[in-house]
PALOVO-950342 format. One record per residue (C-alpha): x, y, z; chain; residue in one letter. Coordinates in nm, 3 decimals, padded with zeros to 5 digits, m for minus. Last residue first. Layout:
> px, py, pz, ch, aa
> X, Y, Z, A, A .
...
# end
This chain:
> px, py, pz, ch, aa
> m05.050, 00.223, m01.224, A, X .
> m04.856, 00.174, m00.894, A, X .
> m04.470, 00.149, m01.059, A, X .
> m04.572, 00.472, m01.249, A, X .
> m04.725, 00.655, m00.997, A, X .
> m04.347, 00.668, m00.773, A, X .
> m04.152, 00.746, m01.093, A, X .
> m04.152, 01.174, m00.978, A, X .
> m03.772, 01.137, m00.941, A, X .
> m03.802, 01.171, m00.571, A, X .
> m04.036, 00.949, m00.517, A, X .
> m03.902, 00.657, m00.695, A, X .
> m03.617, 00.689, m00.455, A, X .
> m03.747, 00.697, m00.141, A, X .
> m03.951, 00.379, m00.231, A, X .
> m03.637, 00.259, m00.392, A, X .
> m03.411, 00.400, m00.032, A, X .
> m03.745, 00.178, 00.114, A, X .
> m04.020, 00.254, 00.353, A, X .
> m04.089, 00.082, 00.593, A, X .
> m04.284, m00.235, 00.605, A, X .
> m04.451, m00.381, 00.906, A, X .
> m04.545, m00.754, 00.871, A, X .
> m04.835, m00.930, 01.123, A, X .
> m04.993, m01.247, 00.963, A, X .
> m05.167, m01.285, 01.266, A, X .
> m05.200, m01.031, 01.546, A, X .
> m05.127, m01.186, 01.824, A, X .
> m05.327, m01.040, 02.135, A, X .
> m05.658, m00.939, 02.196, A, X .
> m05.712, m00.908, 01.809, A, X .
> m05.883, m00.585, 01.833, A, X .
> m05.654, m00.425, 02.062, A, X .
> m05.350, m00.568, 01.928, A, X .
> m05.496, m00.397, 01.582, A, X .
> m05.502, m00.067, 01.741, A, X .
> m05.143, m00.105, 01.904, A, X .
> m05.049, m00.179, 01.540, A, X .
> m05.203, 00.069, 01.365, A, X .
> m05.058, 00.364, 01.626, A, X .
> m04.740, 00.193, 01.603, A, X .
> m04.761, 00.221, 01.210, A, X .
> m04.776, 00.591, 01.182, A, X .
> m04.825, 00.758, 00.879, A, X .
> m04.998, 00.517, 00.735, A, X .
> m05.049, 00.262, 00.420, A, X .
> m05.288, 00.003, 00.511, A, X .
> m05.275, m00.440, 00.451, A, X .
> m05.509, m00.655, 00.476, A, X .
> m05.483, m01.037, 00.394, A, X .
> m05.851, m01.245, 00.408, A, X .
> m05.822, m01.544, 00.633, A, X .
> m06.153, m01.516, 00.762, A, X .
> m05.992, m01.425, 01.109, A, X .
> m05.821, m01.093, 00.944, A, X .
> m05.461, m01.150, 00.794, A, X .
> m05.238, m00.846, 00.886, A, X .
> m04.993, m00.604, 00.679, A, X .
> m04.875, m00.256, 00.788, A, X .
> m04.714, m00.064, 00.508, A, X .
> m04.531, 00.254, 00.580, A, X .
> m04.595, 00.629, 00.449, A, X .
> m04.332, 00.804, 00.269, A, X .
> m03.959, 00.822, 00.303, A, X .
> m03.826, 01.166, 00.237, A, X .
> m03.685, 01.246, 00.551, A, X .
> m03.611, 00.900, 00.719, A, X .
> m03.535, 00.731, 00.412, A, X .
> m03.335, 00.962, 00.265, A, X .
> m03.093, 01.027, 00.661, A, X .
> m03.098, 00.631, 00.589, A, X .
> m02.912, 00.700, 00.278, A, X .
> m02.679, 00.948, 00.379, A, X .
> m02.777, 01.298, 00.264, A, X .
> m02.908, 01.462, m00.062, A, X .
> m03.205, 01.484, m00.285, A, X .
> m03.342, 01.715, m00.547, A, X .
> m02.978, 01.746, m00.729, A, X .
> m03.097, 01.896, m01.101, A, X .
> m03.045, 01.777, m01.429, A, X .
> m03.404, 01.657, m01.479, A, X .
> m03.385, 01.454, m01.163, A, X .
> m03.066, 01.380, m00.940, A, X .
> m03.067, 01.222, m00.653, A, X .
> m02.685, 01.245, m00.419, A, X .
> m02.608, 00.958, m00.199, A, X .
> m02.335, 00.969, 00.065, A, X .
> m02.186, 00.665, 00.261, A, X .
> m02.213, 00.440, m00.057, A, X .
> m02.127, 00.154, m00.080, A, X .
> m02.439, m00.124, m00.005, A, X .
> m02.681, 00.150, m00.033, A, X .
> m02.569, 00.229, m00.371, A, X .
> m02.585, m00.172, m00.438, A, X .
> m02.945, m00.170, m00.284, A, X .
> m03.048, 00.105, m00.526, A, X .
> m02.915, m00.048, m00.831, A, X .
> m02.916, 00.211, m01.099, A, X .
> m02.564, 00.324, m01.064, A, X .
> m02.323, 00.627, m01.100, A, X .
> m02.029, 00.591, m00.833, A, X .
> m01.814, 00.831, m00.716, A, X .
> m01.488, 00.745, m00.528, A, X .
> m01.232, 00.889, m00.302, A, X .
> m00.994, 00.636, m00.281, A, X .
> m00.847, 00.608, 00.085, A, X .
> m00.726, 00.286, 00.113, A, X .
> m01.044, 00.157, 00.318, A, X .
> m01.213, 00.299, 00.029, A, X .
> m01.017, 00.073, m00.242, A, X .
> m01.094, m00.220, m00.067, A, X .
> m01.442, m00.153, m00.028, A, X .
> m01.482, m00.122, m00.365, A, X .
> m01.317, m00.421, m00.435, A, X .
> m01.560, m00.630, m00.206, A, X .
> m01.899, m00.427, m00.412, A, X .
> m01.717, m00.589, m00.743, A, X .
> m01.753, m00.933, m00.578, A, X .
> m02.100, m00.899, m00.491, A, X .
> m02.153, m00.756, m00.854, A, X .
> m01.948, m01.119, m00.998, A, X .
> m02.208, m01.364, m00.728, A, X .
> m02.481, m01.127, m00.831, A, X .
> m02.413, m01.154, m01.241, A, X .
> m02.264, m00.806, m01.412, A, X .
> m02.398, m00.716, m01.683, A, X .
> m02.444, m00.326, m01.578, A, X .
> m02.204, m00.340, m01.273, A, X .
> m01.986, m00.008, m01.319, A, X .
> m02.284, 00.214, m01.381, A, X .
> m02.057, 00.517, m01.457, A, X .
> m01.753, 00.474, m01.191, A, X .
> m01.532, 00.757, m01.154, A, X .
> m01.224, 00.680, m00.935, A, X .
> m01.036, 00.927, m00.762, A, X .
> m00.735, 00.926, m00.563, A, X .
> m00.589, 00.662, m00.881, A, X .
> m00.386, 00.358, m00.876, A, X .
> m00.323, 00.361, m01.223, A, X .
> m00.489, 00.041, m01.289, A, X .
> m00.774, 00.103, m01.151, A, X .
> m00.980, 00.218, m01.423, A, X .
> m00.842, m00.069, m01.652, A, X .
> m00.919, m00.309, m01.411, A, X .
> m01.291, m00.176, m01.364, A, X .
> m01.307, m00.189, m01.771, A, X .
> m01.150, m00.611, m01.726, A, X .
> m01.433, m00.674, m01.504, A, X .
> m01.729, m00.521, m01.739, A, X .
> m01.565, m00.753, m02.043, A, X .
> m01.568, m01.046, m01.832, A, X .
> m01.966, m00.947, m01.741, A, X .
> m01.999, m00.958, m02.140, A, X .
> m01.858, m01.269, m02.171, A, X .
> m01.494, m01.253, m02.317, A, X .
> m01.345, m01.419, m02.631, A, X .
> m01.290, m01.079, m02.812, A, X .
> m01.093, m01.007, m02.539, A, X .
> m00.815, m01.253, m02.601, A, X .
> m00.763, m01.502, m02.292, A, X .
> m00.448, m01.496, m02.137, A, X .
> m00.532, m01.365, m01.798, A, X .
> m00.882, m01.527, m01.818, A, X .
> m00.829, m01.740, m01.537, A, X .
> m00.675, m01.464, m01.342, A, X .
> m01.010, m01.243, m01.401, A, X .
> m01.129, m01.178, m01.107, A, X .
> m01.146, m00.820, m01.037, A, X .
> m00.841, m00.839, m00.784, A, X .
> m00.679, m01.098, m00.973, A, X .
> m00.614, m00.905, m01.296, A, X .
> m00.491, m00.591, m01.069, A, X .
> m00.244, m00.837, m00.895, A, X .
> m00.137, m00.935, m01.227, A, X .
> m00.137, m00.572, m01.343, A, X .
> 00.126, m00.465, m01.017, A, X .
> m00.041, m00.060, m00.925, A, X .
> 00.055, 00.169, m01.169, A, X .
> 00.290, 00.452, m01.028, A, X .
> 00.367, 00.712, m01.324, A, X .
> 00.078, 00.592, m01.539, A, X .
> 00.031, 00.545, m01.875, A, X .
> 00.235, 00.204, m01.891, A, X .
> m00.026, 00.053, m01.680, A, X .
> m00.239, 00.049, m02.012, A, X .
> m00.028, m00.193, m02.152, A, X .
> m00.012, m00.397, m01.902, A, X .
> m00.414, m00.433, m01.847, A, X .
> m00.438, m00.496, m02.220, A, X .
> m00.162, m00.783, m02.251, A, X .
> m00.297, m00.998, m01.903, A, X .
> m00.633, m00.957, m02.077, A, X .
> m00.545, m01.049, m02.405, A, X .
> m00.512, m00.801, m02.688, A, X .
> m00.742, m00.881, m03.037, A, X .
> m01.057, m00.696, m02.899, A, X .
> m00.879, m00.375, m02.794, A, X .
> m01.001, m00.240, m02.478, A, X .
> m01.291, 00.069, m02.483, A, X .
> m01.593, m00.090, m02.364, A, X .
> m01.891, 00.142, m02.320, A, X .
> m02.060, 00.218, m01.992, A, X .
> m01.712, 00.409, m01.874, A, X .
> m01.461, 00.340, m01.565, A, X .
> m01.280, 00.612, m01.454, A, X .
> m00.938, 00.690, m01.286, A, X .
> m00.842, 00.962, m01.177, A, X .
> m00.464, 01.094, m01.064, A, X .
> m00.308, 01.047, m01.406, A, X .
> m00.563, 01.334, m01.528, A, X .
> m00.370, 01.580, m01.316, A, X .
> m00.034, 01.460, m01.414, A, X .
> m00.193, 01.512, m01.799, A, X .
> m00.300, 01.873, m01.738, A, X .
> m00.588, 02.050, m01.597, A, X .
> m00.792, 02.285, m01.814, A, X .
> m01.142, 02.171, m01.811, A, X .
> m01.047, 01.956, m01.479, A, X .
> m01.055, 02.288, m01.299, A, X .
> m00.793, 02.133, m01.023, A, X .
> m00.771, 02.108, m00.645, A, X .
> m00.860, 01.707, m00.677, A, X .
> m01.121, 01.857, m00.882, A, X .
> m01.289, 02.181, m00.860, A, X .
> m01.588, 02.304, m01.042, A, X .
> m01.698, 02.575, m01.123, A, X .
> m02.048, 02.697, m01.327, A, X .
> m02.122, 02.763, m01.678, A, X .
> m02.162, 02.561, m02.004, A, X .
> m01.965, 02.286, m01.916, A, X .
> m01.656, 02.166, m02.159, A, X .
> m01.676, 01.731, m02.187, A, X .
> m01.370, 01.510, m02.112, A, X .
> m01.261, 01.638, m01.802, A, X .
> m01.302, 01.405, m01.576, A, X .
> m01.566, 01.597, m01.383, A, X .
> m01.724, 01.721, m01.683, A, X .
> m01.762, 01.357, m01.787, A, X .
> m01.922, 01.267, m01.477, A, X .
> m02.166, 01.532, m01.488, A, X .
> m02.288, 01.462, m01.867, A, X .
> m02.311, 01.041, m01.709, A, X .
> m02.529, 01.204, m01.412, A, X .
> m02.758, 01.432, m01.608, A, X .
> m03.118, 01.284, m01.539, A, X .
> m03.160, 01.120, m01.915, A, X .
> m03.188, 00.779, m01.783, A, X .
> m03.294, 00.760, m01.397, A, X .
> m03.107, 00.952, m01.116, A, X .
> m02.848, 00.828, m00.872, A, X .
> m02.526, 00.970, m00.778, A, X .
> m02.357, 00.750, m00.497, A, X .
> m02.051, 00.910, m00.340, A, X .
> m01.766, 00.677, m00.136, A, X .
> m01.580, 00.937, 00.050, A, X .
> m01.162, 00.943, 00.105, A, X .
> m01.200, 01.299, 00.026, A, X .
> m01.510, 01.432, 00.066, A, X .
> m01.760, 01.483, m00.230, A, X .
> m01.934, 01.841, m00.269, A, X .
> m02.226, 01.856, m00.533, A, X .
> m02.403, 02.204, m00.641, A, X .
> m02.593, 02.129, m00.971, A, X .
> m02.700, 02.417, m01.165, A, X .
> m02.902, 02.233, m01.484, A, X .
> m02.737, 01.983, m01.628, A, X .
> m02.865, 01.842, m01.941, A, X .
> m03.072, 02.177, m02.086, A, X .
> m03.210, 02.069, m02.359, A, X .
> m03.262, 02.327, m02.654, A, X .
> m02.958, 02.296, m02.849, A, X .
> m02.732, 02.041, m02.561, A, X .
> m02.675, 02.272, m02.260, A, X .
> m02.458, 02.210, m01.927, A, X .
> m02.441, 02.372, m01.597, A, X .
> m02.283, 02.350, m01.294, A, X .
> m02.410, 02.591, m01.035, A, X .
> m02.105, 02.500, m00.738, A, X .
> m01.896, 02.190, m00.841, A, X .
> m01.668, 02.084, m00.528, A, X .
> m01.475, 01.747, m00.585, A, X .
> m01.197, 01.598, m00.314, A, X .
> m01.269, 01.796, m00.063, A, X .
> m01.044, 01.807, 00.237, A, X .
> m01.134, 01.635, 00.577, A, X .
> m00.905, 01.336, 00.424, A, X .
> m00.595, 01.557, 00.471, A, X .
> m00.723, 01.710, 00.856, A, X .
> m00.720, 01.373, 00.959, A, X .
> m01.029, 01.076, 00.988, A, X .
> m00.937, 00.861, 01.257, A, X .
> m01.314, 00.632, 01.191, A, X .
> m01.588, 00.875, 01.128, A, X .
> m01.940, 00.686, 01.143, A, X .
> m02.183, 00.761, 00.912, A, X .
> m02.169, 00.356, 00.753, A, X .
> m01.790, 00.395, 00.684, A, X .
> m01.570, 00.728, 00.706, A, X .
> m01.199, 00.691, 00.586, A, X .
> m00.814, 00.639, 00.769, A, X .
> m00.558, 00.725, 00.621, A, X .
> m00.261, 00.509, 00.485, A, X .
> m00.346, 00.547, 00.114, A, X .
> m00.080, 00.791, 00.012, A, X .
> 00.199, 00.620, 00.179, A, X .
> 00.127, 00.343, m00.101, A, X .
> 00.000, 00.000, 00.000, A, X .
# end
């Protein structure tokens, strides 16, 4: 482990020996905007990510997230707005500042006829301090494809050898653009393990995803975007608990009919079914609501998934 990982990081809410170095921000984008014709992509996002911070940034299709990520690395102007990367405007930063982030895109960008063991060498020679390739290989599992050609991949294979090409260079930050899609459970599961790795080393990283319970799984902060604007923000429980909406109560009556209510407050429906019951309620199940529930909501999709 390099000298600049030894720090220690925030899991779960809770701040483990964090210093005055990982109290620093690795990203700070203040009224970003960006404009495609008439449709407005981004629309004054403010977003702060801590160094040594697992971000999620959720939002469905079309909400802005990939447009932000590329502004963040660099790779797309912005209309108006500034933003600060790893202490750098990445619209004019230079090629030691774009050695320091790594990112991993939806599209495939390896050669087909290289091998795996040939690609993820290769591309370590772009870096000043690449971390070892075999030990990269292994790390997203894919030793026992080390010298198989890419064109012979799965398309989950594929996935694994992009993350090992965003890694490779060791970088503070790592941009991850729905890093899973095609990825089985047993390989995401996997992916989520690496992830954690590279926090407990100190990687600052932002992760674009449409699985809820994998941003959940990762992320300590979640930002919601909609229509190129942030609506949400906060730890995911803090979500739940502010913008969560009414929980379900479920019972099965005497007849063996199953009821269920919506309300506002579920102790107040329970105590009042104990009451009627004298006792065990059967069938009893309280549901509260979930970061999806949360979720939904936000980006105005809640009506959809009841219609």
């Amino acid at each position: 482990m390099s000298s600049r990982r030894a720090r220690n990081v925030r899991f779960g809410g809770t701040l483990v020996g964090m210093t005055p170095q990982t109290a620093e921000l690795a990203v700070d984008v203040r009224r970003l905007r960006k404009q495609y014709g008439d449709v407005t992509a981004v629309d004054g996002i403010d977003l702060t990510i801590r160094t040594g911070e697992v971000f999620g940034l959720l939002g469905p299709n079309g909400a802005g997230k990939s447009t932000t990520v590329e502004i963040l690395q660099g790779n797309r102007a912005r209309d108006g707005g500034e933003v600060t990367v790893l202490g750098a405007d990445p619209g004019s930063a230079g090629r030691a500042w774009r050695s320091r982030v790594g990112i991993v895109w939806q599209d495939e960008s390896a050669p087909a006829e290289l091998t795996v063991r040939e690609t993820v060498r290769h591309f370590a020679h772009y870096y000043p301090r690449p971390r070892d390739p075999d030990r990269v290989i292994e790390m997203v599992g894919l030793e026992k494809k080390a010298n198989a050609r890419i064109k012979a991949l799965s398309g989950g294979q594929r996935r694994r050898l992009d993350v090992a090409l965003g890694v490779i260079g060791d970088p503070e930050l790592l941009l991850l653009d729905e890093p899973t899609t095609g990825f089985d459970p047993a390989a995401r599961r996997q992916f989520w393990e690496l992830i954690r790795m590279l926090a407990a080393e100190g990687t600052t990283i932002l992760l674009t995803t449409h699985y809820l319970q994998e941003a959940e799984a990762l992320a300590q902060r979640l930002a919601v975007i909609a229509s190129g604007r942030v609506v949400a923000e906060g730890a995911p429980a803090e979500l739940r608990d502010r913008y969560g909406s009414r929980a379900t109560v479920e019972w099965t009556e005497p007849d063996g009919t199953a009821r269920s209510e919506r309300t506002d407050t579920p102790t107040r429906t329970v105590a009042e079914l104990t009451r009627r019951f004298d006792g065990e309620i059967p069938g009893l199940r309280v549901g509260r609501p979930t970061l999806e529930d949360v979720y939904l909501r936000l980006t105005g999709q809640e009506q959809e998934t009841t219609r």
